[in-house]
Every structure is written in C-alpha cells, then in structure tokens.
SELUMLO-912568 format. One line per 5 residues: number of its first residue (from 1); their letters; for each residue x, y, z of N, C-alpha, C. Coordinates in steps of 0.1 Angstrom, whole numbers. Each point is the difference from the previous one (the first is absolute). Layout:
! residues N
NUM	a	X:Y:Z:X:Y:Z:X:Y:Z; ... $
***
This chain:
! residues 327
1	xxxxx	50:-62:-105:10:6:-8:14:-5:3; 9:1:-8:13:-2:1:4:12:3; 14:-1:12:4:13:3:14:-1:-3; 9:9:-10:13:-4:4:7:17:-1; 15:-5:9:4:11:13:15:-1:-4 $
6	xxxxx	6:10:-1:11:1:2:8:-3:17; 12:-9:-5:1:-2:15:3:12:8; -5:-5:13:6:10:8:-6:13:-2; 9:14:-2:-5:8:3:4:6:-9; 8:-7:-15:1:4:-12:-9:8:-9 $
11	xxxxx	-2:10:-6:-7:7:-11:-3:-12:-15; -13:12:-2:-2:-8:-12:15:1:-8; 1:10:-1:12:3:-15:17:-3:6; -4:-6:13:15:-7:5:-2:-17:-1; -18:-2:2:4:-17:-1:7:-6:-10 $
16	xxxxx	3:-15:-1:3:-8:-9:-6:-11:-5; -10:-4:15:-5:-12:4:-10:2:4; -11:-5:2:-12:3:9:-10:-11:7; -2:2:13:-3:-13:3:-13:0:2; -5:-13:-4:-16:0:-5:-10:-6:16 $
21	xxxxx	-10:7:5:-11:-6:9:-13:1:-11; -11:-5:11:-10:-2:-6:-9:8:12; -13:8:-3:-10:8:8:-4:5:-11; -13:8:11:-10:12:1:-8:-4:7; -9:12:1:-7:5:10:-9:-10:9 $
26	xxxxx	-9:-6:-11:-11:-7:7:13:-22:1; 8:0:-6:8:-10:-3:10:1:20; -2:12:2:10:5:10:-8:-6:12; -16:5:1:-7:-1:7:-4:-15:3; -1:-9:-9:0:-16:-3:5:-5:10 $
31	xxxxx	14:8:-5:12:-11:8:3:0:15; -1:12:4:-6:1:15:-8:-3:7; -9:-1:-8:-16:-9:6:3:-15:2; 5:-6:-11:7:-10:1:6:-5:11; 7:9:2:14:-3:12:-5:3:15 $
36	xxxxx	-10:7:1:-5:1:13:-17:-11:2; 5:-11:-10:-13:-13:6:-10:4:-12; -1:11:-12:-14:-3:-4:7:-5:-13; -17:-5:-5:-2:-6:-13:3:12:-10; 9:-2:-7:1:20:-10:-2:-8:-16 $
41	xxxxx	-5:7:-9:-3:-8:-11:3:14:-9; 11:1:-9:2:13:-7:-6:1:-16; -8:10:-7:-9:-1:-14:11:9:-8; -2:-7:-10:16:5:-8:-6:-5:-14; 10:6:-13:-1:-6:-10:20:-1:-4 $
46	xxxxx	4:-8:1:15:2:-6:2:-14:-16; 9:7:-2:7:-5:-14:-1:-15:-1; -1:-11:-9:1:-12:6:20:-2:-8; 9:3:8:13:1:-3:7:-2:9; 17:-1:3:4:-6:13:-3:16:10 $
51	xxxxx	0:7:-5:1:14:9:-13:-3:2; -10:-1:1:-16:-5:7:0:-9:8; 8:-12:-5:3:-10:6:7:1:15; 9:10:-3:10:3:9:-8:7:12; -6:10:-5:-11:5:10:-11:-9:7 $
56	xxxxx	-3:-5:-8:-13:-10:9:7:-5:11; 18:-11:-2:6:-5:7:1:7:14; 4:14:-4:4:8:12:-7:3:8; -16:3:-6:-14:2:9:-1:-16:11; 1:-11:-9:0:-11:10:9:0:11 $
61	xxxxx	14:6:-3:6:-5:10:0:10:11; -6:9:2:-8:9:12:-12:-4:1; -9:-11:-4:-10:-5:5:-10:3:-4; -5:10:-15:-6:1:-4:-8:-5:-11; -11:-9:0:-8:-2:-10:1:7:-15 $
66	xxxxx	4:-10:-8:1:4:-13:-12:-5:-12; -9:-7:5:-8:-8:-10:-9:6:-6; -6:16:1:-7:9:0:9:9:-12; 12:-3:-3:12:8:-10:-5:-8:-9; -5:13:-12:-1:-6:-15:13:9:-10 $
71	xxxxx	1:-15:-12:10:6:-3:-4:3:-15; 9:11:-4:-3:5:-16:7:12:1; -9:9:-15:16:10:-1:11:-5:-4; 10:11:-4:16:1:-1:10:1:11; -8:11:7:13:2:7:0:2:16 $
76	xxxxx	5:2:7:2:4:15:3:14:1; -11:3:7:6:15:5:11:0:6; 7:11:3:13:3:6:-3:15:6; 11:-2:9:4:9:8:16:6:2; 6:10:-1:17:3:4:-6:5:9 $
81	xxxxx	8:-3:14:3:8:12:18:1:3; 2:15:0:10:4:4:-4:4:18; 11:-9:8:2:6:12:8:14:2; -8:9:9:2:13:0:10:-4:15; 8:12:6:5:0:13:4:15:6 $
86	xxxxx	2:2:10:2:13:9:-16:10:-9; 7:9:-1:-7:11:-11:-6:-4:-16; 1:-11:-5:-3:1:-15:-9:-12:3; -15:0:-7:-6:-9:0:2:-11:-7; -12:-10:1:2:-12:-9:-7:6:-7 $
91	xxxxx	-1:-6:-12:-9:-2:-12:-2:-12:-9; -14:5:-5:-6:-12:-6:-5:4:-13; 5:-12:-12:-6:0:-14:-9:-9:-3; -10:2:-3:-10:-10:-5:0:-6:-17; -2:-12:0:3:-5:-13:-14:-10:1 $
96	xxxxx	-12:8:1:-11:-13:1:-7:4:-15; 0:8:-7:-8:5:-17:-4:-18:-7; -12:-4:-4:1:-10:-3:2:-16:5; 3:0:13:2:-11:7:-13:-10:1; 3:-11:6:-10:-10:1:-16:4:7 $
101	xxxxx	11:10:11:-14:5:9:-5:7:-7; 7:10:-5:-6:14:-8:-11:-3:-11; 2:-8:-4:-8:-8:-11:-11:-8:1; 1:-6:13:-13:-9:5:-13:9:-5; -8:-12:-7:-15:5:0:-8:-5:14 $
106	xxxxx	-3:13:0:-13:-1:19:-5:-14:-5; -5:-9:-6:-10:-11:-2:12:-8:0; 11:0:3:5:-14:-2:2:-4:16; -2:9:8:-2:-6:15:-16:-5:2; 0:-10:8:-11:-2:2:-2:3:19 $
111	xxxxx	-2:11:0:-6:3:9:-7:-12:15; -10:-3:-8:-8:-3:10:6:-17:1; 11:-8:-7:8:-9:8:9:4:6; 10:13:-3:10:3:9:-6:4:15; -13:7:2:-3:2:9:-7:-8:12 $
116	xxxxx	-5:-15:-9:-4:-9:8:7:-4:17; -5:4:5:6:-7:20:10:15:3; -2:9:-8:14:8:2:-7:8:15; 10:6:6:-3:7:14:2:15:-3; 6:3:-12:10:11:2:4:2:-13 $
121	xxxxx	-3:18:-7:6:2:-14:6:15:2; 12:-4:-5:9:14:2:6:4:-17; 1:13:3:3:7:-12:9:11:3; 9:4:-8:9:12:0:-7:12:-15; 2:9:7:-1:9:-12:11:2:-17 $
126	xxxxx	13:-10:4:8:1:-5:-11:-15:-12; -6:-4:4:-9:-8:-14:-3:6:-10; -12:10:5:-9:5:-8:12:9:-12; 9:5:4:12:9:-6:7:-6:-11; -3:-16:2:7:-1:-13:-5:0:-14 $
131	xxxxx	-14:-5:1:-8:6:-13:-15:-3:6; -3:8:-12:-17:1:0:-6:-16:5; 8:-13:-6:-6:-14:-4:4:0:16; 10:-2:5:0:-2:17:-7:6:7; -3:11:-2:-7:8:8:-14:-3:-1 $
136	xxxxx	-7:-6:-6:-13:-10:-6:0:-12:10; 11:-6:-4:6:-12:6:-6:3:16; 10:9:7:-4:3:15:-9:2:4; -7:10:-5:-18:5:1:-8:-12:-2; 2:-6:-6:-8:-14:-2:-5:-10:12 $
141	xxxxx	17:-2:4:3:-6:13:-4:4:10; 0:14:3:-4:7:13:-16:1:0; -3:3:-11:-17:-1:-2:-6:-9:6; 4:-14:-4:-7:-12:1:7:-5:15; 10:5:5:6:-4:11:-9:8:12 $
146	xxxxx	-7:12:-3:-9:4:10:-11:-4:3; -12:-2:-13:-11:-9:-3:7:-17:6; 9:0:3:1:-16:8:1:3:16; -1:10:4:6:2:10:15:0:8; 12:2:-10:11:-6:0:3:15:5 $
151	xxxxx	14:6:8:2:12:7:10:0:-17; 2:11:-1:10:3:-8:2:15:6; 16:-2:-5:9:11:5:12:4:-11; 1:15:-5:6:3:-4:17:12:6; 10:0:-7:10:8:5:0:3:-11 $
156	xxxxx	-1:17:-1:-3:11:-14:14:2:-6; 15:3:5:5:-4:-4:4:8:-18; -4:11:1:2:7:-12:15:-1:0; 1:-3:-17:13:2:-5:1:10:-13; 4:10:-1:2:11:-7:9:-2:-12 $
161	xxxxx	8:-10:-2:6:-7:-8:-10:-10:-12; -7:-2:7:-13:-14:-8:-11:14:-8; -4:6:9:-12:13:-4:-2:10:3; -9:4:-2:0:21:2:-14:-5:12; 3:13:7:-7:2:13:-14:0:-4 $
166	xxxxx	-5:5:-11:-18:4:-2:-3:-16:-4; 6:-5:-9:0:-15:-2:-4:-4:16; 12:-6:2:1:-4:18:-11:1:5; -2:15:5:-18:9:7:-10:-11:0; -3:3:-19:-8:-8:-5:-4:-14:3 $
171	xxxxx	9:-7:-2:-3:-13:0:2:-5:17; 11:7:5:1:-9:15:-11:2:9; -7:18:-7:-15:-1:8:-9:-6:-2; -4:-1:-16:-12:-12:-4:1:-15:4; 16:-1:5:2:-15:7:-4:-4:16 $
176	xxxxx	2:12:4:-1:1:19:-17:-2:4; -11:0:-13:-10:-3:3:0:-17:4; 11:-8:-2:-3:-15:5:11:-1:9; 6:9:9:10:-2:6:-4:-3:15; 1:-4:8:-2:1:15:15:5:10 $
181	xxxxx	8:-6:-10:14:2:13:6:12:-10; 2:14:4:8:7:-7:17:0:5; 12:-1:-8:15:6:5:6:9:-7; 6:8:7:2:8:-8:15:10:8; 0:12:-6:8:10:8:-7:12:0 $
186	xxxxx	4:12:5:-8:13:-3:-2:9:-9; 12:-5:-11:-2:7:-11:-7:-5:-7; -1:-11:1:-8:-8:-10:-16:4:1; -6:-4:14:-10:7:3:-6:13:-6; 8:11:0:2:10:-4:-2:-1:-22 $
191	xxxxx	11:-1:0:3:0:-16:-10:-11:-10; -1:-12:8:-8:-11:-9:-12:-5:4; -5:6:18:-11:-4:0:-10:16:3; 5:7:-2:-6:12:0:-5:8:16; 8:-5:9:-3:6:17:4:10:2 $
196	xxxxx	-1:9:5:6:11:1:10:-1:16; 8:3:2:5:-5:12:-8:12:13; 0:-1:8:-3:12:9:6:8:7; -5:14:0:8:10:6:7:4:13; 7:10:5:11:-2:8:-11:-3:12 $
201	xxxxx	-17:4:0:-5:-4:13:-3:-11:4; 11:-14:-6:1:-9:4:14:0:6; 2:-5:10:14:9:7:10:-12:7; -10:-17:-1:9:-10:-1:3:-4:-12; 10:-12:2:-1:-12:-14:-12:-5:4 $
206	xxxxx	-2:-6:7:-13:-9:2:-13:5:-4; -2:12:3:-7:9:-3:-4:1:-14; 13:0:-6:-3:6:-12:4:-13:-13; 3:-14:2:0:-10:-3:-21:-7:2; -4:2:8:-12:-1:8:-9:6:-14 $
211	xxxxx	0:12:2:-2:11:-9:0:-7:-18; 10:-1:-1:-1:-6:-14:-5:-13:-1; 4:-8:9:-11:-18:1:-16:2:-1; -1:10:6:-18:4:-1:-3:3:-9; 5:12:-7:-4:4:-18:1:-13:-5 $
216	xxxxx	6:-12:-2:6:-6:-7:-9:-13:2; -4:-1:11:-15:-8:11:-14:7:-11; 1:11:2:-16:6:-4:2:-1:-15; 13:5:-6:-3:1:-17:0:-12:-8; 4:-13:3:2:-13:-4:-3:-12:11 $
221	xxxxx	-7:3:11:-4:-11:10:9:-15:5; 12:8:-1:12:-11:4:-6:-2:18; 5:-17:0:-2:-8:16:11:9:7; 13:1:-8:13:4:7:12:8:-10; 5:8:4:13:7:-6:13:3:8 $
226	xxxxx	11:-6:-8:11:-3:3:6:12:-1; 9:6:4:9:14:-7:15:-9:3; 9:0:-9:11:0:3:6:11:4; 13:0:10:5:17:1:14:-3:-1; 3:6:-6:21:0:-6:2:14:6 $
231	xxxxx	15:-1:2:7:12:-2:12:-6:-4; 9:12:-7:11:-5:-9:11:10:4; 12:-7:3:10:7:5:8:0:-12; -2:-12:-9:13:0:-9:-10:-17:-7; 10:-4:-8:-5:-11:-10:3:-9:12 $
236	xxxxx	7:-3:8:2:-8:8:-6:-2:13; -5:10:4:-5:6:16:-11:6:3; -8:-9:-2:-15:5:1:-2:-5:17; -15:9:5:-8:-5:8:-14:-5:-5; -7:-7:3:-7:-11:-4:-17:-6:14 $
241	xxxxx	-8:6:-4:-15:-3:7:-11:2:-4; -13:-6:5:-8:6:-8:-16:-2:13; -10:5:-4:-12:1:4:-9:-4:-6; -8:-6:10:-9:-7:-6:-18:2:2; -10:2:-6:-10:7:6:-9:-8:-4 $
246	xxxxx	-12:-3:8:-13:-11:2:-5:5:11; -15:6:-7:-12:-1:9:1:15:10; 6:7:-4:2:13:3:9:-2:11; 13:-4:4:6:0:3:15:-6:-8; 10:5:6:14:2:-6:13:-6:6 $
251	xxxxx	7:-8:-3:12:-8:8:11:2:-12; 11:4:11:12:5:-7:8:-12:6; 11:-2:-11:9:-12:5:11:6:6; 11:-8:5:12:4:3:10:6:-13; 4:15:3:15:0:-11:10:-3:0 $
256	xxxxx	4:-7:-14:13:-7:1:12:8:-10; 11:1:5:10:5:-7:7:-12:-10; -4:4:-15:8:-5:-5:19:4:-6; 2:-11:-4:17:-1:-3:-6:-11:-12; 2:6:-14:-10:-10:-9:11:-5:-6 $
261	xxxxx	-9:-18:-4:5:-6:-9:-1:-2:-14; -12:0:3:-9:2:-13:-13:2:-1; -4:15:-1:-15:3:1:-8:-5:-9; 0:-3:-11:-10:-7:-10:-5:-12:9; -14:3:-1:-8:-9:6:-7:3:17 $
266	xxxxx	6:10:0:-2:2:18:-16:0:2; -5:7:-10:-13:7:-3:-10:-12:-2; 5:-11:-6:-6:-15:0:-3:-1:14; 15:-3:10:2:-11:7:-11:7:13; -1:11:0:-10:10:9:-16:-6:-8 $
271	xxxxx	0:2:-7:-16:-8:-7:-5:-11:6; 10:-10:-5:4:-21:4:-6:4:15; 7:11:10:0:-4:9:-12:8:6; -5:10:-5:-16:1:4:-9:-9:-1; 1:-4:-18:-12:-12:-1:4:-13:11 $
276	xxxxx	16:-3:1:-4:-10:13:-6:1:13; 3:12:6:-7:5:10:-17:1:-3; -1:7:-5:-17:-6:-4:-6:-8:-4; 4:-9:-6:-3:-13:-2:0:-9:13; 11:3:7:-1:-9:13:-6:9:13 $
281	xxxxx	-10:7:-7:-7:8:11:3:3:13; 11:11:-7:12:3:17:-9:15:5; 5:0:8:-8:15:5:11:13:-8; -9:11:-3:6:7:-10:16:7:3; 3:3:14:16:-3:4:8:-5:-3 $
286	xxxxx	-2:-14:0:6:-14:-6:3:4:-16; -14:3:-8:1:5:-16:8:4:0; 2:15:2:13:12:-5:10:-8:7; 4:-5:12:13:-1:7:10:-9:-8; -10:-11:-8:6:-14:-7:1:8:-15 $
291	xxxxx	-9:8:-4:1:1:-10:16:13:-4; 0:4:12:10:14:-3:14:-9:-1; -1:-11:14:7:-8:1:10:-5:-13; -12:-7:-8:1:-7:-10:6:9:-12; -2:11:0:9:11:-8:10:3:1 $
296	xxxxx	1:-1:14:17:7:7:5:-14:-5; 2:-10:1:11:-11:-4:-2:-3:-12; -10:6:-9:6:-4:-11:11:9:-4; 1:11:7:12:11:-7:9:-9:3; 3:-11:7:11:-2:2:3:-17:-10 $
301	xxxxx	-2:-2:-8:-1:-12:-10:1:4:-11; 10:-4:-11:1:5:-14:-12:-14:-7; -5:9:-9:-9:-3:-11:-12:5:3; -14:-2:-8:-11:5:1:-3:-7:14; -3:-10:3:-4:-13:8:1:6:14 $
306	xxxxx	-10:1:11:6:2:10:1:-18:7; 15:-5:6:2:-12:2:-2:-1:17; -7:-3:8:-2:0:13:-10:0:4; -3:-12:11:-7:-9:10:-13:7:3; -10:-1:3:-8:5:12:3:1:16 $
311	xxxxx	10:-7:-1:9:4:17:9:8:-3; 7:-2:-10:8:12:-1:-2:14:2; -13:2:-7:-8:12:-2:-3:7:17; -7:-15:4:-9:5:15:13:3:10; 14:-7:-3:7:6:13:6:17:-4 $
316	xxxxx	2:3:-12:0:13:-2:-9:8:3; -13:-5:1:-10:9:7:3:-1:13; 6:-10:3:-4:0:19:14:4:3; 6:8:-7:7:14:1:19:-6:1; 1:-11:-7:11:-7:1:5:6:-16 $
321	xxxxx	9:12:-5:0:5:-7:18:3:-2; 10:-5:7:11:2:2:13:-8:-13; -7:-12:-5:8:-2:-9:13:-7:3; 0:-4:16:8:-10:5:3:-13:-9; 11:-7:0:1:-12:-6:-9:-12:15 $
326	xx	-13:-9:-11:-3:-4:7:6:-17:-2; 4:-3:13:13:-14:3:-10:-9:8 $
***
C-alpha cells in the first residue's frame, strides 16, 4: 500500500501536504527478513503504473524480492495515517475498495511455483479483510503451503476498520486450520479466535498467558503462540513485550519502555523477528527476546519498514538499551 501522512504531528484537517511511504503488513514482514540475512520474496498484485512501479522500487531497496509481484488492476491501495501524541491517538483511513489486490482473482497466483524451494509462508489477517477474492487468494496459499510441509505463520491482526468482528470469527478461524505459528494479542484471542481467557484462579501472567496458549494448542494444533503484550500510557508512551509458548512451556521477554516514533509496523517487526528466530533454530528464549526486541526499535523509525541490523537487534537484547550516541 501507499501510505501518506501529514507531517509531523499535523491533523488531517490542518495538513497541506502529505508525505507519501510505502507498507503493510506482510510487505513489513519481507523487509525485515531481508535485513536480518534471509531470502524474503513478497506476493502482491499492484497497478502496472509509476505508483506500482514506485513500490516495487522501494520493496527492492530494503532487500526484498519482487519477481513474484504481478501486475494489473487500476489502482493502489492507500492508507492516511495521522500521527496521534500525548493523549489523542493516531488514526488511520483506509482507501483499499477496488484496488489491484482487492481485485486479484485467487487463480491468477500460481501457487505451487511461488512456493517452489520456499522455507516459510506468512500471512496477516489484515489479507483476508480486504475482500472475499484475497481471502481465497491466502487460503489457497496456506493450504498448499502445509501439504508441502512449509511452517506457515500467521499475525491475526484484526482491523475493525476493513470488517465486522463475525466476519473476522469466521474466516480467521476456518484459516488457523493451516496455521502452525500463531501471533497475536489477547484480545484478539478472545474476540477473533474464540478463547475464552481464564479466571481469577489463574493468579500469574504466566499462568494465565500459559492458560490461553493451551486452549489455542488444543483448539487449532498450533507448534507455537506468540502474545504480544502493550500497555499504553499515552499515543507516545507505551511499554512493549511479549510471550512466547511451545511445547507446554512459556518464555516471556524483557519489557521495554517505549518513547514512540512511529508505531505502524511494530506488530510486523515482532513477527520478522520470531520467524527469524525460528527459522534459525534458536532456542525458544532467543525467539521472544529477538523478536520483542525487534518490535521495540521499530517504534523508533518513521515509516512502515522496520530499518535495523541483526546486531543491532541482538545488542538490545543483551540489554544495551540506553540510546547513547554510538562514536
């Protein structure tokens, strides 16, 4: 998608000007995989126009494989993001009705060459939401990506803006039958995948994080489940961790205080950085620590993209978090 922003910390109905990036969800996840050593190859349908053009360019220059991008359709989805600060949030307008993706017919992917040699297929719930033909599209992919033996992992990711919650229910559960890696948050669990959370006689977090990875283990047979955990002081000041559960056991990462730059995307850059952790078969510590990691600095980078190293990442895990100018 094309995203464009009023500068700064201007209102819609105060901008003049607006300045344009390029993301979403699984495009977010690419580019991070990219940047920390892997092969990332992103499935898209965009416009054949310079705003397509423009996008493919920008996927390349974060390292991302574009040759799997078919093009057709009119137009580019869009996104406005107003930056929120202190007490007023951000907000977001969606302008995807009709777009190149939204319009893809499921058969114009072919499946079983994009999936050729792949290691790894990821999906956001924010797909399936844009229309019925995407949502075909995904199911497709994930189907045949399990009959290959390929791990696929989804981040649910409900947006209340794109669809109504029974919608949502609906389809993100009939999708979780091809899922192995679930991400998510608590409410989501709760509202879109139908868990019930458990009662006060669970009397830790861990406990009761534990608690929900199991329902979520027994009702859909996921390898592993991610929770992210936020708290929000203000548009600008969040804290930021999450847990991670495999095999009946549960690892919580370190919490980090954010001071944000730009939260669009954080929710990626925590994904990117689980699937790198599993992919490079770290022990499940290593998962959550790099992956929470990998969330906390994206708040700190404007645009979707989270921009930063695999060292970068690991010295913030190994607790170098201060923000010093490094000379």
């Amino acid at each position: 998608m094309l995203r464009l922003s009023p500068p700064g910390f201007l209102r819609f109905t105060q901008a003049t000007s607006l300045e344009m990036n390029f993301g979403g969800g699984e495009a977010n996840v690419a580019a991070a995989l990219a940047q920390f050593g892997h092969s990332a190859a992103f499935v898209t349908r965009l416009p054949k126009n310079d705003l397509g053009e423009a996008c493919v360019r920008d996927l390349r220059s974060v390292g991302v494989e574009t040759d799997l991008i078919l093009r057709g359709g009119d137009r580019l989805g869009l996104y406005f993001m107003e930056s929120g600060a202190s007490q007023r949030p951000s907000q977001v307008v969606y302008d995807r009705a009709h777009s190149s993706f939204a319009t893809l017919e499921p058969e114009e992917l072919d499946w079983e060459t994009i999936l050729d040699g792949a290691e790894w297929f990821h999906f956001s719930g924010i797909t399936p939401a844009v229309s019925e033909r995407a949502s075909q599209a995904v199911a497709d992919g994930a189907e045949l990506a399990r009959k290959k033996g390929i791990p696929v992992s989804c981040d649910v990711n409900y947006r209340v803006k794109l669809w109504g919650i029974e919608k949502a229910r609906q389809v993100m559960t009939g999708l979780m039958a091809n899922v192995d890696y679930c991400i998510a948050n608590e409410g989501h669990t709760d509202s879109i995948l139908g868990i019930v959370p458990p009662g006060p006689e669970k009397t830790t977090a861990l406990d009761r994080y534990l608690d929900i990875a199991e329902k979520l283990v027994a009702k859909f047979g996921f390898k592993g489940v991610a929770l992210t955990l936020r708290e929000t002081q203000s548009a600008t000041r969040n804290t930021f961790g999450a847990v991670y559960c495999a095999n009946g056991n549960v690892y919580r990462s370190r919490s980090y205080n954010l001071e944000i730059v730009d939260r669009i995307g954080g929710g990626d850059a925590f994904a990117s950085g689980l699937i790198h952790g599993l992919m490079s078969k770290r022990d499940p510590q290593y998962v959550v620590e790099f992956a929470a990691a990998a969330g906390c600095l994206k708040h700190s980078v404007p645009g979707d993209y989270l921009i930063a190293s695999r060292e970068e990442i690991e010295t913030l895990m190994g607790g170098d978090g201060t923000g010093r100018v490094q000379r």
